[in-house]
Backbone as CSV, one residue per row, in Angstrom:
resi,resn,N_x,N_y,N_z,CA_x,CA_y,CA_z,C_x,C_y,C_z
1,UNK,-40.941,54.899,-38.607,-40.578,54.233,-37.356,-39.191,54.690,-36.919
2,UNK,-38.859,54.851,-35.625,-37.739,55.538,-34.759,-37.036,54.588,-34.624
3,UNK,-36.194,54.105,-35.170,-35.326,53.042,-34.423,-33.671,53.549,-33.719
4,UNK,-33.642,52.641,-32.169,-32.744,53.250,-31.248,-31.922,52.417,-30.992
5,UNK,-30.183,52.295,-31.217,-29.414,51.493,-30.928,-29.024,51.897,-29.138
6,UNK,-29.254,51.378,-28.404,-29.141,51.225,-26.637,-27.606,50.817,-26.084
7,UNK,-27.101,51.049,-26.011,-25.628,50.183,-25.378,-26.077,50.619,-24.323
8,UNK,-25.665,48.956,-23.654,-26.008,48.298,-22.253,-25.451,48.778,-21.081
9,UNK,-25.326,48.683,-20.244,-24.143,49.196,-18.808,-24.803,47.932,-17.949
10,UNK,-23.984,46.533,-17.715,-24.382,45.878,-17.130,-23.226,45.814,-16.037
11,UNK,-23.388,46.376,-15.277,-21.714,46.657,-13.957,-21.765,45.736,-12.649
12,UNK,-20.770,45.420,-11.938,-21.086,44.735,-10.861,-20.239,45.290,-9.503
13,UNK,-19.739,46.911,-9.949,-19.508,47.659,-9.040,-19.131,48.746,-9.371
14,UNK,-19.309,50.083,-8.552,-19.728,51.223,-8.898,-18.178,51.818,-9.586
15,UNK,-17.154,50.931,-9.684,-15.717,51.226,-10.412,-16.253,50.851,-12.219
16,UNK,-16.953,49.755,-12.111,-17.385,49.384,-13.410,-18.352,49.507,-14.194
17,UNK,-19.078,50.388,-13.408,-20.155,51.040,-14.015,-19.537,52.495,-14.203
18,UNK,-18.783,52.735,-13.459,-18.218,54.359,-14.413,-17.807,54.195,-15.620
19,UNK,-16.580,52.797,-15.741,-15.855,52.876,-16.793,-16.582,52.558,-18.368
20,UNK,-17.688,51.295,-17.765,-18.638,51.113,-18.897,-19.773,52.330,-19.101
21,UNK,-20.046,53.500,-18.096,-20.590,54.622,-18.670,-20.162,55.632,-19.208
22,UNK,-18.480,56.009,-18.762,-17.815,56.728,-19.329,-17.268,56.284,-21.411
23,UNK,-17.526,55.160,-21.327,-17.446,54.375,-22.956,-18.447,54.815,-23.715
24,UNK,-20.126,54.345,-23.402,-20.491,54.670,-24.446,-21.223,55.867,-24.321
25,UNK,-21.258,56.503,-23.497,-21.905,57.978,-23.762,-21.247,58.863,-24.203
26,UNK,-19.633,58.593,-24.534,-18.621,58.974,-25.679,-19.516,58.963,-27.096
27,UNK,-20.591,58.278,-27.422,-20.877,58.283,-28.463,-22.358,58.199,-28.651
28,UNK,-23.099,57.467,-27.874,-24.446,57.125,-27.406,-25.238,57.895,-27.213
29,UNK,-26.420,58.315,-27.595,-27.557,59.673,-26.888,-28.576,58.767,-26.324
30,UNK,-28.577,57.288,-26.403,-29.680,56.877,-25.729,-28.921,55.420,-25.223
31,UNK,-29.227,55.483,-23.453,-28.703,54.012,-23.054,-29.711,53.259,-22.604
32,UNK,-29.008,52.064,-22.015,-29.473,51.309,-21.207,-29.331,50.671,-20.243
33,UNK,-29.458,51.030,-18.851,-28.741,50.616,-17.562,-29.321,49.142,-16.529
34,UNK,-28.729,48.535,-16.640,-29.421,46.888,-15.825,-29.058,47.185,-14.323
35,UNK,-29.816,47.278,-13.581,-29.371,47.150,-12.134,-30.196,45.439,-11.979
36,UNK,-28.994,44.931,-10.800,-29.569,43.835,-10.719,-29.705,43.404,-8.833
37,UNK,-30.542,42.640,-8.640,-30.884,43.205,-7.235,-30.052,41.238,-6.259
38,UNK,-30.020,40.095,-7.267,-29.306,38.944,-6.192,-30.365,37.812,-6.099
39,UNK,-31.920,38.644,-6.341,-33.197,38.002,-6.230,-33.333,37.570,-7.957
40,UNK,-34.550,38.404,-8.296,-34.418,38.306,-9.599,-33.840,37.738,-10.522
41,UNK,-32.680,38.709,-10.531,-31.161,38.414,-11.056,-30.539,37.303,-10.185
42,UNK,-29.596,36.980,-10.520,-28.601,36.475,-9.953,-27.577,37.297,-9.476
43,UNK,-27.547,38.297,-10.427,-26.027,39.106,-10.115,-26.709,40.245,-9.156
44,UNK,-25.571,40.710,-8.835,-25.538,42.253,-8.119,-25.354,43.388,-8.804
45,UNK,-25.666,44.423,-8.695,-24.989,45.464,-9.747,-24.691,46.518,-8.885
46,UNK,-24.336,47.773,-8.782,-24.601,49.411,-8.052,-26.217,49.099,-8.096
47,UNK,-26.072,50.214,-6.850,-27.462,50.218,-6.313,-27.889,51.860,-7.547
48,UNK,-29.034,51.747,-7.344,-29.941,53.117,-7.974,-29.365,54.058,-7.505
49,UNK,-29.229,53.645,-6.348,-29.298,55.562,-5.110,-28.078,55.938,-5.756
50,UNK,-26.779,55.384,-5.952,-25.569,55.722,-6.589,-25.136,55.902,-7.662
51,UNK,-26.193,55.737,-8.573,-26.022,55.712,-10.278,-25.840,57.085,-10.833
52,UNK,-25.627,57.300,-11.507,-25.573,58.574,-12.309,-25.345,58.313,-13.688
53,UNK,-25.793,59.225,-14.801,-25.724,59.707,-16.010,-25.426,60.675,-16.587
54,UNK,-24.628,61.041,-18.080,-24.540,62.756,-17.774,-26.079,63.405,-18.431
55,UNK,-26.465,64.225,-18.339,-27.814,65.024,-19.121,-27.836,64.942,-20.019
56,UNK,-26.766,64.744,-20.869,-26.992,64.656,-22.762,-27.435,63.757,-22.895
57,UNK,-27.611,62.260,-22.145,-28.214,61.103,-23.038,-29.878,60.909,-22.151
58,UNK,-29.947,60.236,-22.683,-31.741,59.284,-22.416,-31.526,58.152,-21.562
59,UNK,-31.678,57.895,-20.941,-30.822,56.297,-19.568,-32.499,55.830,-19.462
60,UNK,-32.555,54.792,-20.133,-33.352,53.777,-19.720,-33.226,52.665,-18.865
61,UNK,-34.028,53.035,-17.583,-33.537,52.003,-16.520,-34.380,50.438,-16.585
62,UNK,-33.115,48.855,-16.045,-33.846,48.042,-16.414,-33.897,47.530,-15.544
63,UNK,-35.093,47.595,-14.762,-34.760,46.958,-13.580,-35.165,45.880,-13.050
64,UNK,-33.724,44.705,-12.766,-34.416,43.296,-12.386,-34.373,42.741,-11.139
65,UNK,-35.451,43.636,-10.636,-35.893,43.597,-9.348,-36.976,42.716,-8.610
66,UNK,-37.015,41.942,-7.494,-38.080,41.089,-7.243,-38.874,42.026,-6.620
67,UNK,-38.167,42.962,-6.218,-39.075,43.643,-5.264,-39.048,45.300,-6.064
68,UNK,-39.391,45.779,-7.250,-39.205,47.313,-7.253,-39.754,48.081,-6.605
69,UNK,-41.019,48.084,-5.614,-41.379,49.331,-5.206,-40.367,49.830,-4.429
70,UNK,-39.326,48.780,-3.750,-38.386,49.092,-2.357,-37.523,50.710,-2.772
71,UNK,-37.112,50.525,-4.820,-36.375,51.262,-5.329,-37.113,52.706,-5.622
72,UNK,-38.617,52.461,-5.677,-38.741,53.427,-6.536,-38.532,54.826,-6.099
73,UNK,-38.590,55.518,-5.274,-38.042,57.011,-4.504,-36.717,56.949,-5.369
74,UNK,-35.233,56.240,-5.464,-34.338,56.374,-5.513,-34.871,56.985,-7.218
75,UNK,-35.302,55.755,-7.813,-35.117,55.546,-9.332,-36.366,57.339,-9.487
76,UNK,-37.246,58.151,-9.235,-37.953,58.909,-9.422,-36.795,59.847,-9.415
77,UNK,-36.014,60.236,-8.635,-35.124,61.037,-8.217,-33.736,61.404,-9.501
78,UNK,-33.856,60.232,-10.048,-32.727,60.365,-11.285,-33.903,60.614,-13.094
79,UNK,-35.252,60.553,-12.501,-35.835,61.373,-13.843,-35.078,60.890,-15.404
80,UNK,-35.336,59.131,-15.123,-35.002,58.187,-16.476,-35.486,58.640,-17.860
81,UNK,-35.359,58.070,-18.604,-36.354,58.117,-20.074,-37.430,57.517,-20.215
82,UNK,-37.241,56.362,-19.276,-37.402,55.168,-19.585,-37.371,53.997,-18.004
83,UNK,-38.546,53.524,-17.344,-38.213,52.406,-16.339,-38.838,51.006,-16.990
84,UNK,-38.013,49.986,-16.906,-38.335,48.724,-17.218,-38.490,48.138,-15.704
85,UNK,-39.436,47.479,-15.994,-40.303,46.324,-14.492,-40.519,45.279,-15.327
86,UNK,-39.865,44.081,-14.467,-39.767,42.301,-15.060,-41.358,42.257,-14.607
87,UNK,-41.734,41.585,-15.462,-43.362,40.957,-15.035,-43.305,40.000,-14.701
88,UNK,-42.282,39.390,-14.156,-41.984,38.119,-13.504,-41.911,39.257,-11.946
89,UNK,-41.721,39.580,-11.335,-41.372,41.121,-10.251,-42.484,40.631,-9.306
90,UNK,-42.539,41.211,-7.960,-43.933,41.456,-7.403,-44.288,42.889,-7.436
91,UNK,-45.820,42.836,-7.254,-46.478,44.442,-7.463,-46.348,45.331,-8.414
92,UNK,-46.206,45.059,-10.015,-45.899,45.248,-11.167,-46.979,46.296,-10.873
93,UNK,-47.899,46.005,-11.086,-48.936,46.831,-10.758,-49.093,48.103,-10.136
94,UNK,-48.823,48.329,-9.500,-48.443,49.451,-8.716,-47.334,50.307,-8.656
95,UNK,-46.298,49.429,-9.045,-45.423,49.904,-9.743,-45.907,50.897,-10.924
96,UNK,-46.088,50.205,-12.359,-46.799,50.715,-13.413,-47.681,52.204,-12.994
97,UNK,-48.296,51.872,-11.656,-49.110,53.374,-11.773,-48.644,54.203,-10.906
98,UNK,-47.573,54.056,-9.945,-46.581,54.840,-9.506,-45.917,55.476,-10.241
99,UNK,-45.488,55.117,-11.626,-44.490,56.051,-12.516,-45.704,56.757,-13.435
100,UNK,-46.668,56.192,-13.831,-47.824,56.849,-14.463,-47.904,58.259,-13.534
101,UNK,-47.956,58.144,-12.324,-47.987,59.206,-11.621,-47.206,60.351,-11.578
102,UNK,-46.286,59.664,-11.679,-44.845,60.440,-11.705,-44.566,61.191,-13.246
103,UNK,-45.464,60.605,-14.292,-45.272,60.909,-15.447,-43.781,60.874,-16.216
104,UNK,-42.887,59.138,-15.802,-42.346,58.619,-16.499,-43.135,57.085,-17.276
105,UNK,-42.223,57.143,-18.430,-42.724,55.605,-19.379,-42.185,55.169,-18.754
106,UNK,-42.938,53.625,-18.893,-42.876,52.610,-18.008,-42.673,51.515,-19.505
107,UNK,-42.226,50.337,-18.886,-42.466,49.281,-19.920,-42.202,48.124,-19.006
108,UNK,-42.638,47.063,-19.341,-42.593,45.452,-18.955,-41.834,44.253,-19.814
109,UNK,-41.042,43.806,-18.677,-40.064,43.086,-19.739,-40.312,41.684,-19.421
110,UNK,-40.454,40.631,-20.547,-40.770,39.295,-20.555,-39.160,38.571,-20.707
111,UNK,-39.819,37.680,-19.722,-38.506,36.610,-19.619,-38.450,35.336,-20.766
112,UNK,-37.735,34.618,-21.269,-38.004,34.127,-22.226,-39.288,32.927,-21.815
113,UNK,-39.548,32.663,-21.503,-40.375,31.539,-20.772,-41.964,32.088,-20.622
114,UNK,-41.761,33.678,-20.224,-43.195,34.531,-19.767,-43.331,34.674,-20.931
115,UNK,-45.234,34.436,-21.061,-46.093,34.575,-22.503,-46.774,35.851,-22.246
116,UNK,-47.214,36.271,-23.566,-47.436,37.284,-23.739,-49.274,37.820,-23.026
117,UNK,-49.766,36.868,-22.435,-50.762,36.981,-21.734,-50.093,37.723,-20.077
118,UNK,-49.192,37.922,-19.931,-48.779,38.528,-18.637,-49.025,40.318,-18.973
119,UNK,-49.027,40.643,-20.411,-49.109,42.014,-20.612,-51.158,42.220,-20.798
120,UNK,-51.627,41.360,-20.599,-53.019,41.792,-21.029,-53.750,42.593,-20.278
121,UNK,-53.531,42.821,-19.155,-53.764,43.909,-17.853,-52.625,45.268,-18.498
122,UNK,-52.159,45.107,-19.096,-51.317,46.508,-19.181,-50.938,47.118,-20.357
123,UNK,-51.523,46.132,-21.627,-50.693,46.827,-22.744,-51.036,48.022,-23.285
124,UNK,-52.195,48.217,-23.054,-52.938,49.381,-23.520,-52.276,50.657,-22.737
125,UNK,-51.746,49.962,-21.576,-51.439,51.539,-20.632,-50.038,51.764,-20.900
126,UNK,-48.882,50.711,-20.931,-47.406,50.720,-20.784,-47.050,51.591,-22.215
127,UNK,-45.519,51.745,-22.278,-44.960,52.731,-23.244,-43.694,51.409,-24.224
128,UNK,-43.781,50.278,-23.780,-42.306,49.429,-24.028,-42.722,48.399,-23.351
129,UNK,-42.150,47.400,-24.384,-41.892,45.909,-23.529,-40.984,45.573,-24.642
130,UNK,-40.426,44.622,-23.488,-38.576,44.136,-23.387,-38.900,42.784,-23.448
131,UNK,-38.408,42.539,-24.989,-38.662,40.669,-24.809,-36.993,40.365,-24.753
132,UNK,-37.024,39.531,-23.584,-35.535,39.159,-23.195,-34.910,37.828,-23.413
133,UNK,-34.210,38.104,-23.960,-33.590,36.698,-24.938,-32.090,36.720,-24.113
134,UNK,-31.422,37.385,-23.357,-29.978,37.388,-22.953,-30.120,36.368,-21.501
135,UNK,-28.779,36.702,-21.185,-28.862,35.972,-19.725,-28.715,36.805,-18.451
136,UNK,-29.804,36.677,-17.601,-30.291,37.761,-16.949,-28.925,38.225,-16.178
137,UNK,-28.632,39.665,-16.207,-27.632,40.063,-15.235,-26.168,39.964,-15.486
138,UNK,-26.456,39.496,-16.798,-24.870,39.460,-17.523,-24.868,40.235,-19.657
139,UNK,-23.874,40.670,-19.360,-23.325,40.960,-20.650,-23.322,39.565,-21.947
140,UNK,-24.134,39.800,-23.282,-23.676,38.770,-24.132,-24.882,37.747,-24.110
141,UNK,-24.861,36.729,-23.799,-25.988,35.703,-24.554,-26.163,35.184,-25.894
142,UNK,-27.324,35.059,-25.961,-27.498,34.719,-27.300,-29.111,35.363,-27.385
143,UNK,-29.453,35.279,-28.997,-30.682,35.831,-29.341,-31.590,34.694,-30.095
144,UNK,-32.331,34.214,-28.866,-33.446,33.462,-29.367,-34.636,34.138,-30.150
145,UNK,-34.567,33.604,-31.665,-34.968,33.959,-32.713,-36.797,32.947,-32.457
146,UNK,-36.338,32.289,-32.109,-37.695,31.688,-31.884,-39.037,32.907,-31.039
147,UNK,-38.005,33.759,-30.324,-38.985,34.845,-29.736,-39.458,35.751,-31.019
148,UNK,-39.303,36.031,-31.838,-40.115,36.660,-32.609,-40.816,36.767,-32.860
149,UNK,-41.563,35.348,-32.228,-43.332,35.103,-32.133,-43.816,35.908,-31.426
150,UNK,-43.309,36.183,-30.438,-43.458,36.805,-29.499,-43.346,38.789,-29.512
151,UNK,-42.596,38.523,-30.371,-42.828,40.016,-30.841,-44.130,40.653,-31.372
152,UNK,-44.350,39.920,-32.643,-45.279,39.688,-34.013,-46.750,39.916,-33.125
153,UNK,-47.205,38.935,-31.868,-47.951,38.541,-30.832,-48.245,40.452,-30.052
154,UNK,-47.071,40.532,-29.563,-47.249,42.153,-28.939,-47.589,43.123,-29.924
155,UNK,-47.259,43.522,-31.169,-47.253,44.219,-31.929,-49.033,43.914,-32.682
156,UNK,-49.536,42.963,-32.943,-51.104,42.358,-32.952,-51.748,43.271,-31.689
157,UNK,-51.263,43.008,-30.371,-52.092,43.673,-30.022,-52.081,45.158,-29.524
158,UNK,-50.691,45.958,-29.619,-50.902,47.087,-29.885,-49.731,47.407,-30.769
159,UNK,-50.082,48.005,-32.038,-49.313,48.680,-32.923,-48.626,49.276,-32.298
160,UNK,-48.582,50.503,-31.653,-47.678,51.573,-31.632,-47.041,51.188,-30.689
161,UNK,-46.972,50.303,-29.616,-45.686,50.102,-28.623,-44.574,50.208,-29.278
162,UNK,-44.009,50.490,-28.077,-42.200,50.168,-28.569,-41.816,49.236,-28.184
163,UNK,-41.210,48.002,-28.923,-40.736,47.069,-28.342,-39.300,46.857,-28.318
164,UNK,-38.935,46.907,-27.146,-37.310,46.295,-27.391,-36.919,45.138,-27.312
165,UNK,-35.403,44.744,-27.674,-34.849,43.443,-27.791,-33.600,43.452,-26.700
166,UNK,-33.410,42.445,-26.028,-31.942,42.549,-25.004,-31.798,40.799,-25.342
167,UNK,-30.296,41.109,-25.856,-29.894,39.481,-25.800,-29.346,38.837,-26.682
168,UNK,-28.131,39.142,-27.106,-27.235,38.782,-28.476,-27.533,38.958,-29.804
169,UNK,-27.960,40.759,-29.853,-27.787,41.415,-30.319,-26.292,41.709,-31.530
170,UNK,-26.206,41.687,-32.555,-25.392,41.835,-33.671,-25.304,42.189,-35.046
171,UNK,-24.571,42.089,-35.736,-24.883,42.514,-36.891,-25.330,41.646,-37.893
172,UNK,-25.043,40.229,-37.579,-25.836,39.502,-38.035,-27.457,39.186,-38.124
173,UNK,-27.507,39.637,-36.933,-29.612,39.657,-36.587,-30.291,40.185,-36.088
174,UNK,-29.194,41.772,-36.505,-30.467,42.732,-36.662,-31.748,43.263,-36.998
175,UNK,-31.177,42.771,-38.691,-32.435,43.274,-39.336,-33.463,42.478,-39.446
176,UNK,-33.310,40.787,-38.878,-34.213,40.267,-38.560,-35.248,40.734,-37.498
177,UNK,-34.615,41.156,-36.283,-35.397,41.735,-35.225,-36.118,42.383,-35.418
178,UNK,-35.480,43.815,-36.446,-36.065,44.915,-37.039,-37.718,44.375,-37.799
179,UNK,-36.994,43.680,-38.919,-38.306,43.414,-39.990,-39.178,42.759,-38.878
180,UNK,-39.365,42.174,-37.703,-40.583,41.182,-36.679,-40.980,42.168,-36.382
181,UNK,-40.431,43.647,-35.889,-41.367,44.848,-35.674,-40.485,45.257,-33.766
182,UNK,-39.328,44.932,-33.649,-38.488,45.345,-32.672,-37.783,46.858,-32.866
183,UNK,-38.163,47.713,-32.346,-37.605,49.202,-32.919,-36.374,50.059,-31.299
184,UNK,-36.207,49.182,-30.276,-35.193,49.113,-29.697,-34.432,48.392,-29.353
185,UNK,-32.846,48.162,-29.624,-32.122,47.330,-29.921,-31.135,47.504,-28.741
186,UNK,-30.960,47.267,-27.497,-29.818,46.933,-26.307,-29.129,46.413,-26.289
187,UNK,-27.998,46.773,-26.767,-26.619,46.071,-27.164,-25.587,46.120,-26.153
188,UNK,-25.365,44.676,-25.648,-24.184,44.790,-24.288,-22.984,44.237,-25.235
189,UNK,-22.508,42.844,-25.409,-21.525,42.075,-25.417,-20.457,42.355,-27.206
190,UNK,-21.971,42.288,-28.263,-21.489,43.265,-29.493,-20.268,44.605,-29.578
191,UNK,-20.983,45.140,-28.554,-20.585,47.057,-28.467,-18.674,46.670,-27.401
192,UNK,-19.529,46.152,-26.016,-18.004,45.939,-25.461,-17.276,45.023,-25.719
193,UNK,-17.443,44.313,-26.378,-16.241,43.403,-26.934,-15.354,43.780,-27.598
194,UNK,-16.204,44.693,-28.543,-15.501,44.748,-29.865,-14.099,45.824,-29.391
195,UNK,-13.454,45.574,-30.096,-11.819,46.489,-30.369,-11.840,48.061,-30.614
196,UNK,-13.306,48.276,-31.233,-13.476,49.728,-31.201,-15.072,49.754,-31.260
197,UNK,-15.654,50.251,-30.099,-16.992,50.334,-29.545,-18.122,51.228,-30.280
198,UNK,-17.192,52.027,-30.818,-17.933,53.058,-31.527,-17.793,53.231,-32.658
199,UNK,-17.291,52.368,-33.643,-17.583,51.347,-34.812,-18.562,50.645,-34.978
200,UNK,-18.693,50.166,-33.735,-19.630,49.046,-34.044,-20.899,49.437,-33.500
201,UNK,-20.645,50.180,-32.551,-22.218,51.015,-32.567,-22.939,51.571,-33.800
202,UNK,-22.183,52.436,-34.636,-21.993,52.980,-35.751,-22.692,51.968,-36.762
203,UNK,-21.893,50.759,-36.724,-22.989,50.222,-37.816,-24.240,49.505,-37.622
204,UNK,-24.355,48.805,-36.188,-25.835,48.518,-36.338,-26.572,50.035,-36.368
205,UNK,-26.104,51.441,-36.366,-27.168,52.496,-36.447,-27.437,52.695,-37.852
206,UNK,-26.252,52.354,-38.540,-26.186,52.097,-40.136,-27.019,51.433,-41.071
207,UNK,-27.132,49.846,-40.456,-28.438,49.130,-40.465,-29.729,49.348,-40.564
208,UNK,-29.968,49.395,-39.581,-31.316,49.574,-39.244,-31.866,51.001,-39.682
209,UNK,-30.914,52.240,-40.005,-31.367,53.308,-40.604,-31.242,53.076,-42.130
């Protein structure tokens, strides 16, 4: 099993999304970018059309959008690793086979509240689902451990997904995540808090490897 430590880029303007992208792709080969749309989310973030990454890493986009098809031209155009669609969203659906088209992975991310019957139309087709334990549109949270059911639940019905985790993420409960069968780990509030970012990236990769 592949396991991928993610540092987050959760920005709320295109000054703070440089500085939090210029941090961890200092060290990072695989991220994770939250755009947040006001709907969905609560927060705002940079829009898609303005985002950028450099080519060395993998940018998995997360997008908590009520509306994604409005984005998708922008988001095709930057050729992700990776697009996340809330299944809480409208037109998930179409979405999903718009990037099928496009021949990017797609994945569906559950809100803590959404059960795992929202993926039964899609699990067989998607590449990832995002069980979300943080607080939408912000850095930090906490990690409801009680979702692990919820993991255990996705992984029953298809083995080989990838599932990720977003949501107070640490070194304390990692390897819990890990052992439920979580093999991507999105780390916002852990990574930028800390006093040296790339330490602490360093050891949850330590961990879990």
């Amino acid at each position: 099993m592949n396991y991928k430590i993610c540092p987050t880029v959760t920005a709320y303007s295109i000054e703070e999304y440089k500085k939090q992208m210029h941090l961890i792709t200092a060290f990072a080969d695989r991220i994770h970018i939250d755009f947040m749309d006001g709907q969905l989310a609560p927060t705002v973030s940079q829009s898609v059309h303005e985002s950028w990454w450099p080519k060395k890493v993998k940018a998995d986009i997360h997008l908590m959008y009520k509306y994604p098809m409005k984005v998708l031209a922008d988001i095709m155009n930057h050729h992700p690793n990776l697009v996340i669609v809330h299944s809480e969203a409208d037109h998930v659906s179409s979405f999903v086979h718009e990037l099928h088209e496009h021949r990017t992975k797609v994945g569906i991310a559950l809100m803590q509240d959404t059960t795992i019957d929202k993926l039964n139309h899609f699990i067989k087709v998607i590449d990832h689902v995002l069980v979300f334990s943080g607080k939408l549109g912000h850095h930090g949270g906490t990690a409801d451990l009680e979702l692990l059911k919820k993991v255990r639940s996705i992984k029953s019905l298809n083995p080989d997904i990838e599932i990720g985790w977003d949501g107070g993420i640490n070194d304390s409960n990692i390897l819990l995540l890990k052992d439920a069968g979580v093999n991507v780990f999105n780390v916002g509030g852990y990574i930028h808090s800390s006093s040296n970012p790339e330490d602490a990236y360093r050891k949850l990769k330590e961990l879990v490897q």
